[in-house]
C-alpha positions in Angstrom: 0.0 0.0 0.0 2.9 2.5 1.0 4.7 1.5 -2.6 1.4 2.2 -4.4 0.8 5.5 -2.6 4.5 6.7 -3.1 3.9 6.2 -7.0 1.1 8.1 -7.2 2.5 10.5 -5.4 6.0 10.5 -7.5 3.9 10.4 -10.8 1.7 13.6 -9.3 5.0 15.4 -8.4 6.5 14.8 -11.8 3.6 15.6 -13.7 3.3 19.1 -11.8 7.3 19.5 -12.7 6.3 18.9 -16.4 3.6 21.4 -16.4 6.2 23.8 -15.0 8.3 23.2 -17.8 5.8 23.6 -20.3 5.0 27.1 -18.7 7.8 29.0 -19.7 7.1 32.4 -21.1 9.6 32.9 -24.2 8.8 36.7 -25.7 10.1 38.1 -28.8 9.9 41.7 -28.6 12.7 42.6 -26.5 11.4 46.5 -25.7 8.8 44.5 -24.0 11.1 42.1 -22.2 13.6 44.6 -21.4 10.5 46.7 -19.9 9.5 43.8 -17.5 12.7 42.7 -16.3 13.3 46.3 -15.1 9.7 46.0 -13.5 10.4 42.6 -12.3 13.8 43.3 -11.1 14.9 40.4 -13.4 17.5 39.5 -15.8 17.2 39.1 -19.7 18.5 36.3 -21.4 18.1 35.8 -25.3 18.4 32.8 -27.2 19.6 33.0 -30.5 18.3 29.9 -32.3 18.4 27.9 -35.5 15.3 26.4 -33.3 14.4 23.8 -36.4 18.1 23.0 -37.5 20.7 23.4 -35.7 21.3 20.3 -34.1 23.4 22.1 -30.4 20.5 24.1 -30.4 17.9 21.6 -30.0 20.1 19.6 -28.1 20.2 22.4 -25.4 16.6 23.0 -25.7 16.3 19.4 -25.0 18.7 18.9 -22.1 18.7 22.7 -20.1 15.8 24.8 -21.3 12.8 22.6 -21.1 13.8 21.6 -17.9 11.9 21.3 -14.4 15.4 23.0 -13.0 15.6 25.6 -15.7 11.8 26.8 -15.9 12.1 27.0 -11.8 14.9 29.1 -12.0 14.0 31.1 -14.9 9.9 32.1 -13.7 12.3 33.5 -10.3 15.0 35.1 -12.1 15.0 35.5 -15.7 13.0 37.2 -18.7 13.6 35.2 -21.8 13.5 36.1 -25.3 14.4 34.0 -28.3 15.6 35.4 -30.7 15.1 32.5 -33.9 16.3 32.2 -37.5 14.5 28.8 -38.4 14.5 27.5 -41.9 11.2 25.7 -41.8 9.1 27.6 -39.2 7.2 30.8 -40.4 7.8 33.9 -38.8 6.5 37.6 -40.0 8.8 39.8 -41.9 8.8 42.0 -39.1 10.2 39.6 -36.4 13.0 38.5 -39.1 13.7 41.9 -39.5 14.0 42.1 -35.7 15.6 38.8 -35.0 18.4 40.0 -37.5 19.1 43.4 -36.5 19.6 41.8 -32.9 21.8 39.3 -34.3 23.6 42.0 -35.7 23.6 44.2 -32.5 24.9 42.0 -30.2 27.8 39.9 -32.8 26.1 36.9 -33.2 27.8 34.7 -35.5 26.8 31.3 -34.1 24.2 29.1 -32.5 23.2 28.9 -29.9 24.3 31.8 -28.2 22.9 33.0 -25.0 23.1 36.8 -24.0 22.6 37.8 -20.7 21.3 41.3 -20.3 21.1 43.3 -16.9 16.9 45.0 -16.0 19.1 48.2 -17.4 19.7 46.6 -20.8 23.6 46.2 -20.3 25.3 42.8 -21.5 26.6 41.1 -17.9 27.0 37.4 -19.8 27.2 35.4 -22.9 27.6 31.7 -23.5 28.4 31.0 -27.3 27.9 27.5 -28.6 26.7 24.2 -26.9 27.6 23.6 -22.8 27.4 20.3 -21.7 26.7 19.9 -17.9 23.1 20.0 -18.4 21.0 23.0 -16.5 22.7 22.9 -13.4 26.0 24.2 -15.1 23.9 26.6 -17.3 22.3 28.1 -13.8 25.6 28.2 -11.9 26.7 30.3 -15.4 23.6 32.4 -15.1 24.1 33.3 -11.4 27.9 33.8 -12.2 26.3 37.4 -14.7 23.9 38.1 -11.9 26.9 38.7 -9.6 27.8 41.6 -12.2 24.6 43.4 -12.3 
């Protein structure tokens, strides 16, 4: 009976993680994210993704960012933004417009890369290319730039 219960109880538990996951708030207008991470007293952090291609990138996405660990700490801490140049997916002309002069503003030549902005808009952190370490090494990163806000 006391097995039984603790399964349920495991399968409730991981269930409710899941749904956390699956929560995460990824904006693409970053005015707008920029303008609640200063009201939030939060951090930014933009993904720049080849989200239906490039392989590191969906490997990341697989193993840190749809995480349990990585949507906790991001609904505490973060504001996130992707900023995507898919091949496949559509996407307005506006937002490629966007997504490129971004790309452009902040040197990105390669994905993924991760920015870290400050609530002020100032760059505190970037991570260029694939991490292994899963998202415990990405949040120890992350907490390393929130030591230079």
């Amino acid at each position: 009976m006391l097995m039984k219960k603790t399964t349920i109880g495991l399968l409730a538990l991981c269930a409710l993680l899941q749904a956390g996951a699956a929560e995460l708030k990824w904006l693409t207008d970053l005015p707008k994210a920029q303008a609640e991470a200063k009201d939030k007293n939060k951090q930014v952090l933009l993904d720049f993704t080849g989200s239906d291609w490039c392989g590191w990138c969906i490997k990341f996405n697989k193993e840190v960012l749809s995480t349990p660990e990585f949507a906790a700490y991001a609904a505490k801490n973060l504001v996130l933004v992707e900023v995507d140049f898919p091949h496949k997916k559509e996407q307005s002309a506006e937002l490629k417009k966007a997504n490129k002069e971004l790309g452009s503003k902040f040197g990105v030549d390669g994905y993924p890369t991760f920015v870290v902005l400050n609530k002020e808009g100032k760059e505190v952190g970037r991570q260029e290319g694939y991490a292994a370490g899963g998202p415990k090494a990405f949040i120890a990163k992350l907490d390393g730039f929130k030591a230079k806000n």
